[in-house]
C-alpha positions in Angstrom: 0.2 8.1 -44.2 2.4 6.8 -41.3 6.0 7.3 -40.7 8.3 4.8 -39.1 8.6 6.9 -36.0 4.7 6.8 -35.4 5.0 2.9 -35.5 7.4 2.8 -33.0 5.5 4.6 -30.0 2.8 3.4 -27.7 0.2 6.2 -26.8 -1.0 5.8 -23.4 -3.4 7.6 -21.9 -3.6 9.2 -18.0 -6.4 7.1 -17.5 -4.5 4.1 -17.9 -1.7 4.9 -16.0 -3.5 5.5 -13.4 -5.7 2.3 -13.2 -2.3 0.5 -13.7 -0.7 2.3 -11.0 -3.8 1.6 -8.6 -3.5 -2.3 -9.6 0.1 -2.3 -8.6 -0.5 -0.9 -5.4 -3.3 -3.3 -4.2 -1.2 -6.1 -5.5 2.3 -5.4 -3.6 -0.1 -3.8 -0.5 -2.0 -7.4 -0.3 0.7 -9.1 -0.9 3.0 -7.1 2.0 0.2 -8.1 4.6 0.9 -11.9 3.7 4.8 -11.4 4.1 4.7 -9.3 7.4 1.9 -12.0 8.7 4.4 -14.7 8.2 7.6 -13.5 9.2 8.5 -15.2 12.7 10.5 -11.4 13.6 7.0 -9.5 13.4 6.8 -10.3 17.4 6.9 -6.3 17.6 3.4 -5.6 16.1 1.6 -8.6 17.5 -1.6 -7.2 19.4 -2.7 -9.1 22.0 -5.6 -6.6 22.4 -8.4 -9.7 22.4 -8.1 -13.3 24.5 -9.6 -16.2 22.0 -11.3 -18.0 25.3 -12.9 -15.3 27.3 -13.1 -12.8 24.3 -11.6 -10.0 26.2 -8.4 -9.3 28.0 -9.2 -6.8 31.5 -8.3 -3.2 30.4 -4.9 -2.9 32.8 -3.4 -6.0 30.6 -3.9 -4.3 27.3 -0.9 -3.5 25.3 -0.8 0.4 24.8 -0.9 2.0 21.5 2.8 2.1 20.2 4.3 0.2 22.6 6.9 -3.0 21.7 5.6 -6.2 22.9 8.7 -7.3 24.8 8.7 -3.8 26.6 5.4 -4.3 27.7 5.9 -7.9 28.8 8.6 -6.7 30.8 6.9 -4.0 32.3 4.3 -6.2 33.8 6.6 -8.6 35.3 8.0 -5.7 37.0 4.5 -5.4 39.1 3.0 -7.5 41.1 -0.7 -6.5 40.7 0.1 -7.1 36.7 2.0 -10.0 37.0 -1.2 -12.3 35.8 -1.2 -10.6 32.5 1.9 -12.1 31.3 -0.4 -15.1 30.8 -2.5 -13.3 27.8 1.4 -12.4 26.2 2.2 -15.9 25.2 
């Protein structure tokens, strides 16, 4: 026999919560790459580790791990055996 409190509650199992949870995390994770991708302020984590014509950009152009773009840009103004490199930082 059933009570009215019994009919009231929803039984979910671990199981469950946890394939939900996984769900939600894929969803707002793909979904973050798309916003970040097309936010014209993202110029701080554009890599411009690879040229599309020649396929490769020499080694002394390449922007180091962790560094801001516009830090990087400036530092290779600054030098005058770098200063073709801006050309590969549109």
């Amino acid at each position: 026999m059933m009570t009215t409190a019994n009919r009231n509650t929803i039984n979910i199992s671990g199981k469950a919560i946890a394939v939900i949870g996984i769900l939600l995390l894929l969803l707002v994770g793909t979904f973050g790459m798309f916003i970040l991708k097309s936010s014209p302020n993202n110029t701080r984590f554009v890599s411009a580790q690879s040229d599309g014509v020649s396929g490769s950009i020499p080694e002394k152009c390449k922007l180091p791990s962790g560094q801001d773009i516009n830090a990087w840009k400036e530092h290779l103004s600054h030098h005058a055996d770098t200063e073709e490199c801006l050309e590969y930082f549109n």
